[in-house]
C-alpha positions in Angstrom: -10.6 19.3 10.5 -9.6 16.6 12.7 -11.6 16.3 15.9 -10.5 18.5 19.1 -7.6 16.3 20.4 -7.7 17.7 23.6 -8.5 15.3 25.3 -6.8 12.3 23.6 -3.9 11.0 25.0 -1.6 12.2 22.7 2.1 13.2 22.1 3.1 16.3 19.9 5.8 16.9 17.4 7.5 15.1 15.2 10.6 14.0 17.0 8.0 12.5 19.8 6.3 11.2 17.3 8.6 9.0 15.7 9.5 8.0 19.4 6.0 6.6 20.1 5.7 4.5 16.9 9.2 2.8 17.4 8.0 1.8 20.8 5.0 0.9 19.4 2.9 2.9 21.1 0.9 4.6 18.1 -2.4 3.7 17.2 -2.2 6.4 14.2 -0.5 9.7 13.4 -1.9 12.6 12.0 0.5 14.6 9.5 0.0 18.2 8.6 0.1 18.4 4.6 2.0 21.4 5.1 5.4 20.5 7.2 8.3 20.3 5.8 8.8 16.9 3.7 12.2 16.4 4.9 11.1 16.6 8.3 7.6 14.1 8.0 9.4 11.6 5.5 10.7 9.3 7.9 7.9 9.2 10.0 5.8 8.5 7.2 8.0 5.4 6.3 7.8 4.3 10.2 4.2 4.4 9.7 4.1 2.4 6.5 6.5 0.2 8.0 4.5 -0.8 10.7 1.1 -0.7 9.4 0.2 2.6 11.7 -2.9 4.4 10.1 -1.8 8.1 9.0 -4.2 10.8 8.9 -3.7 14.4 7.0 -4.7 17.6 8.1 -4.4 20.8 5.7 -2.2 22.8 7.8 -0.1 22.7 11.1 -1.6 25.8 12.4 -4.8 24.4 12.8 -3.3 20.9 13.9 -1.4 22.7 16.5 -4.9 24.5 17.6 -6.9 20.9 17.9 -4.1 20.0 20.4 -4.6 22.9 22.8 -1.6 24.6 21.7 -0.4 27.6 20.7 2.4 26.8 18.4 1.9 25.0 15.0 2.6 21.4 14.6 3.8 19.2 12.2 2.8 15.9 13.5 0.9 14.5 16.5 0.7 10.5 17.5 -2.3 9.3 19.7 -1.5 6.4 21.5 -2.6 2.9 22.6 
């Protein structure tokens, strides 16, 4: 599992996600191989596009759980 990212600074979901590599504010993104494709596929072509490293995690319970949170989570970007 990815390391606690508790204390990284951080931004959850996918939607905020995608936000924070079009502003270039990604350093990498970690992807849970579980979401839904049609929901990680353009992120993951932002990512390629810009040359930001992507990590992948088994599932977005546990992804959700290294953030601190209680919900499950398909994608998290940790920032510059």
């Amino acid at each position: 599992m990815v390391l606690e990212l508790k204390e990284y600074k951080k931004t959850v979901g996918t939607k905020q996600a995608k936000r924070a590599v079009a502003n270039d504010e990604a350093n990498s993104v970690i992807i849970a191989k579980d979401a839904d494709r049609h929901v990680i596929t353009e992120l993951i072509n932002m990512c390629k596009e810009k040359n930001i490293e992507i990590i992948y995690v088994d599932n977005m319970k546990e992804l959700g759980k290294a953030c601190g949170i209680d919900v499950r989570a398909a994608s998290v970007a940790l920032l510059k």
